[in-house]
C-alpha positions as CSV (number, residue, x, y, z in Angstrom):
1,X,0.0,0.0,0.0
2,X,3.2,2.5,0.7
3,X,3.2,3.2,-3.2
4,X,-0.7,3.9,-3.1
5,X,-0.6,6.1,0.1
6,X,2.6,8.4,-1.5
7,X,1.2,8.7,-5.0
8,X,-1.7,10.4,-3.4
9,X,-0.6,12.5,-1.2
10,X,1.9,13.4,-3.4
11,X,-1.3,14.2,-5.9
12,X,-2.4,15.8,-2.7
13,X,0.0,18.3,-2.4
14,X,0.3,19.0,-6.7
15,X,-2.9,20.9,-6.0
16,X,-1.1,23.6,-4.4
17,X,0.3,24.3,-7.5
18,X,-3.4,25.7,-8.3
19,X,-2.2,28.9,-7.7
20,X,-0.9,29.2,-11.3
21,X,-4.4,29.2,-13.0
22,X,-4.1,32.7,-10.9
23,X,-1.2,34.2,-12.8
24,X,-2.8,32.7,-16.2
25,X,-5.9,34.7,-15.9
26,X,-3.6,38.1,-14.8
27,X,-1.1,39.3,-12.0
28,X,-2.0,40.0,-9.2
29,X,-0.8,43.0,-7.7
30,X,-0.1,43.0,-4.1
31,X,0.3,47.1,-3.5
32,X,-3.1,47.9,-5.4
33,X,-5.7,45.3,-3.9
34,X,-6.5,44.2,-7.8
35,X,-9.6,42.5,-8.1
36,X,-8.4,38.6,-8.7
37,X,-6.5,39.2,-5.2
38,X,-9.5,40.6,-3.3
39,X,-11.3,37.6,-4.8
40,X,-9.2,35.0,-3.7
41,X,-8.6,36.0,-0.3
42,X,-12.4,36.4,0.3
43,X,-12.2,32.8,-0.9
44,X,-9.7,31.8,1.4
45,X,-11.7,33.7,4.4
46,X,-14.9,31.6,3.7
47,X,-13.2,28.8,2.8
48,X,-11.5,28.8,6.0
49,X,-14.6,29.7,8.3
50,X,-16.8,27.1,6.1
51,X,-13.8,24.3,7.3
52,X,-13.6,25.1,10.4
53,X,-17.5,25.3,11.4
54,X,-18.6,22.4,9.1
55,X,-15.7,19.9,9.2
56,X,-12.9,20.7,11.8
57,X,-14.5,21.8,14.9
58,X,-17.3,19.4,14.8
59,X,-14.5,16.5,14.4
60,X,-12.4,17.8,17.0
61,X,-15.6,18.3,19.7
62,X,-16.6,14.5,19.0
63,X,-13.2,13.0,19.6
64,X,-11.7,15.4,22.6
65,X,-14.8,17.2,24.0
66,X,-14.4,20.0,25.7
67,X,-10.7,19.8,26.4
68,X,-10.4,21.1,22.3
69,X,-10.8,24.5,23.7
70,X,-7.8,24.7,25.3
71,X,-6.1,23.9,22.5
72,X,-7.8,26.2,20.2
73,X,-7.1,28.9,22.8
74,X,-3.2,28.0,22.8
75,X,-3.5,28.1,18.9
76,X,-5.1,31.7,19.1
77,X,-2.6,32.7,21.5
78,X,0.7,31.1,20.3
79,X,-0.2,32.8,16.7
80,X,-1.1,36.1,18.6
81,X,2.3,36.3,19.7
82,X,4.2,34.8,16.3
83,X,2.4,37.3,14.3
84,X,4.0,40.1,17.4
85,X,7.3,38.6,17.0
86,X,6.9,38.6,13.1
87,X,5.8,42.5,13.5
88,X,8.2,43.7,15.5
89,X,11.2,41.7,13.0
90,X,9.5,42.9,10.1
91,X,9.4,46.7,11.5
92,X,13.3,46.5,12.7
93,X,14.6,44.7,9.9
94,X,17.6,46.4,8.2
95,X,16.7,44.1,5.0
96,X,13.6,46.1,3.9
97,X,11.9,43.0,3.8
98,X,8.5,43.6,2.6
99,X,6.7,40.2,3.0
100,X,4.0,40.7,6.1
101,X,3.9,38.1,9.3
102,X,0.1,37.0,7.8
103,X,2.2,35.0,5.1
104,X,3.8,32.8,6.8
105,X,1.3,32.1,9.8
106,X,-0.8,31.2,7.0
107,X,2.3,28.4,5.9
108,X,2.6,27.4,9.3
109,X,-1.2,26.9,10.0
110,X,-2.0,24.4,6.6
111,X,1.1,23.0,7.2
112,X,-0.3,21.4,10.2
113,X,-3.5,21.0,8.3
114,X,-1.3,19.4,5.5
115,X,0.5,16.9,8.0
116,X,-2.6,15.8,9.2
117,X,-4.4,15.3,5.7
118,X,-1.3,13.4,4.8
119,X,-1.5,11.2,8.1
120,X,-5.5,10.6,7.6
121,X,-5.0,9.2,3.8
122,X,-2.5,6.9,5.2
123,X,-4.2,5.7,8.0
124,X,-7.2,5.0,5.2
125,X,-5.3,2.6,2.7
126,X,-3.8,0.9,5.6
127,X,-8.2,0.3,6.4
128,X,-8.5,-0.7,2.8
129,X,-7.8,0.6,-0.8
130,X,-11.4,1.7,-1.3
131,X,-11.4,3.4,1.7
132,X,-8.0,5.2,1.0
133,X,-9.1,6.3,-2.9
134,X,-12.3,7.7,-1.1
135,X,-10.6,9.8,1.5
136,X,-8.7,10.9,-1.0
137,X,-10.9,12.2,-3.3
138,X,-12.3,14.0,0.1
139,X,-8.8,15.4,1.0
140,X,-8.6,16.9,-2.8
141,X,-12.0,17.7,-2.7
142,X,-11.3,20.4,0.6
143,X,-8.0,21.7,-0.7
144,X,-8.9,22.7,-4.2
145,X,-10.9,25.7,-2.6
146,X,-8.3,26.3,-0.3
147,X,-5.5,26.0,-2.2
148,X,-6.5,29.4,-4.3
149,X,-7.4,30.8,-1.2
150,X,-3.6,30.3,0.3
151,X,-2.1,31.8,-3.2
152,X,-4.1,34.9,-2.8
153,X,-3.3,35.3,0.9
154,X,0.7,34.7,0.1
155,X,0.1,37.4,-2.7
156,X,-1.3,39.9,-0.1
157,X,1.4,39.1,2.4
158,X,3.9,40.6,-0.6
159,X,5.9,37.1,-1.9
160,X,6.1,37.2,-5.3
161,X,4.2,34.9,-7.5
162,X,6.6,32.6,-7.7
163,X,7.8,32.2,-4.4
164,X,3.6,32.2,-3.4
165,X,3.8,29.1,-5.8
166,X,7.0,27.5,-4.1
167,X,6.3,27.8,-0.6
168,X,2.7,26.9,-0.8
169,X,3.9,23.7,-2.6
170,X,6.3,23.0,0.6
171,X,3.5,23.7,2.8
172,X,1.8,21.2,0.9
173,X,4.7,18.6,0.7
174,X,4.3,18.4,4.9
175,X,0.9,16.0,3.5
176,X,3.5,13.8,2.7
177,X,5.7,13.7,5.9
178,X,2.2,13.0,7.8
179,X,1.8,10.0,5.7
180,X,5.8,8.8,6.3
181,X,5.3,9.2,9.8
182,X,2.1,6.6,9.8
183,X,3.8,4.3,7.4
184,X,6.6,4.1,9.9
185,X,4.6,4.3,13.1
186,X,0.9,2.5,12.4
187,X,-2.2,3.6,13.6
188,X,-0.8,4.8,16.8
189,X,0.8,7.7,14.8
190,X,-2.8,9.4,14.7
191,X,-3.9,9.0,17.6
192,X,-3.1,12.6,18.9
193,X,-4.2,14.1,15.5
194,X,-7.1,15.9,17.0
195,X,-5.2,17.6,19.5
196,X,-2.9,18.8,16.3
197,X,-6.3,20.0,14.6
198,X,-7.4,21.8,17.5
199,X,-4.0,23.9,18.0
200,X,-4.1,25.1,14.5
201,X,-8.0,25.5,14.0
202,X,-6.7,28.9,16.7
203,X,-4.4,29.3,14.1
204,X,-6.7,29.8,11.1
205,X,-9.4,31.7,13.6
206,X,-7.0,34.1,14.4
207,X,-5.6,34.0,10.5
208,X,-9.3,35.0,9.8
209,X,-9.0,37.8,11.9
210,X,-6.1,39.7,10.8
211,X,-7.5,38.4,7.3
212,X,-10.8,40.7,7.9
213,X,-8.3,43.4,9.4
214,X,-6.3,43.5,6.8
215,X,-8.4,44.1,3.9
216,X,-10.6,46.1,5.3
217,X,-8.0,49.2,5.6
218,X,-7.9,49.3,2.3
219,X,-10.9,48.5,0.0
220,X,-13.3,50.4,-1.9
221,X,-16.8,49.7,-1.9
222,X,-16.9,47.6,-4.6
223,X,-13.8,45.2,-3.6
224,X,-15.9,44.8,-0.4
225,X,-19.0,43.9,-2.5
226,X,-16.6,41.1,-4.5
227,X,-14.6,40.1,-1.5
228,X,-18.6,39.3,-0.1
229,X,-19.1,37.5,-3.1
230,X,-15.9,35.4,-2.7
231,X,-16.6,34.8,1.4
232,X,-20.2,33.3,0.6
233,X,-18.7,31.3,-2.6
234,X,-15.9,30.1,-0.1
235,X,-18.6,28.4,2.3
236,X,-21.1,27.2,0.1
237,X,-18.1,25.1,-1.9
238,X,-17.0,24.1,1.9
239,X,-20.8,23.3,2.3
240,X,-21.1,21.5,-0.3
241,X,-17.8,19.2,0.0
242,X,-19.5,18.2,3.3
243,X,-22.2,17.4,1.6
244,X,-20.9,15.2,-1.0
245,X,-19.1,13.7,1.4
């Protein structure tokens, strides 16, 4: 099954690469809020929310309980005080360094989120190799959403499109480390996988909220009607993923 389980999550992470359909339809310019970029972060906002009310928390509450709140706390906080950190390196820096903290919180949150995809498709073809395509398809199914969404956030943080392209594909690569670590370690290897989900769900709740902050500086009227647009379109394809499921 260990070529099965790395040929999908290597598919898996490939879907990062989404982000290019983004620099075929036009640039995206960081400094000027273009349209495509207000888009795709709205995207990413209500993907994000959609996740984390209709899959992620509910998951987390039935296998931990109450105890998930902690963790979603110390996920809130610990990102609270990375994105400080970030700030205050960014606003000293000698480098002129013009890529904002929100960039790579937002790696460091879907990596975790990655790792644990990775881990779950595993832990599904060891089950069976129905089961594993199936989860699969689910996995894929949730990140191709996403996966524009985290281009567009990348963009706003200032990488270029490029490096957007390159580290989002890393982030994504961590899908495959998740699935090593199961391969090597069985079943036990997940069993603290909802504890992991539960740190970085703070992460992506507090990602959502300097997402809002961010934009919101910034936009005309009209970028706020299509970054609306986006957010809805970003839940109802989360919805609907749950649904299908």
């Amino acid at each position: 099954m260990t070529g099965y389980i790395l040929l999908s999550v290597i598919g898996i992470s490939a879907i990062s690469l989404i982000g290019i359909s983004a620099i075929a339809l036009g640039e995206v310019r960081t400094k000027e809020n273009s349209a495509l970029l207000v888009f795709l972060v709205g995207l990413a906002i209500g993907a994000l929310l959609g996740d984390l009310i209709i899959h992620l928390l509910p998951e987390i509450y039935e296998e931990i309980g109450t105890i998930a709140v902690w963790y979603l706390a110390g996920g809130v906080i610990t990102f609270s005080l990375i994105e400080k950190i970030l700030h205050w390196r960014h606003d000293h820096s000698s480098s002129n360094s013009r890529i904002e903290p929100i960039g790579w919180m937002n790696l460091a949150a879907d990596g975790l989120h990655n790792l644990i995809d990775g881990a779950l498709v595993a832990v599904a073809y060891l089950v069976s190799l129905p089961v594993g395509v199936a989860t699969t398809l689910a996995v894929a199914l949730h990140e191709l959403p996403q996966e524009f969404g985290d281009y567009g956030i990348l963009r706003l943080a200032g990488f270029p499109k490029y490096q957007a392209l390159g580290f989002n594909f890393l982030s994504a690569l961590l899908a495959v480390i998740g699935a090593l670590i199961v391969i090597a370690r069985g079943d036990a290897a997940i069993e603290k996988k909802s504890f992991v989900l539960a740190f970085a769900s703070g992460g992506f709740i507090y990602l959502i909220f300097l997402l809002f902050r961010r934009l919101g500086h910034e936009l005309t009227p009209q970028r706020v009607a299509l970054g609306s647009v986006a957010f809805v379109v970003g839940i109802a394809t989360m919805w609907l993923v749950g649904f299908l499921e």
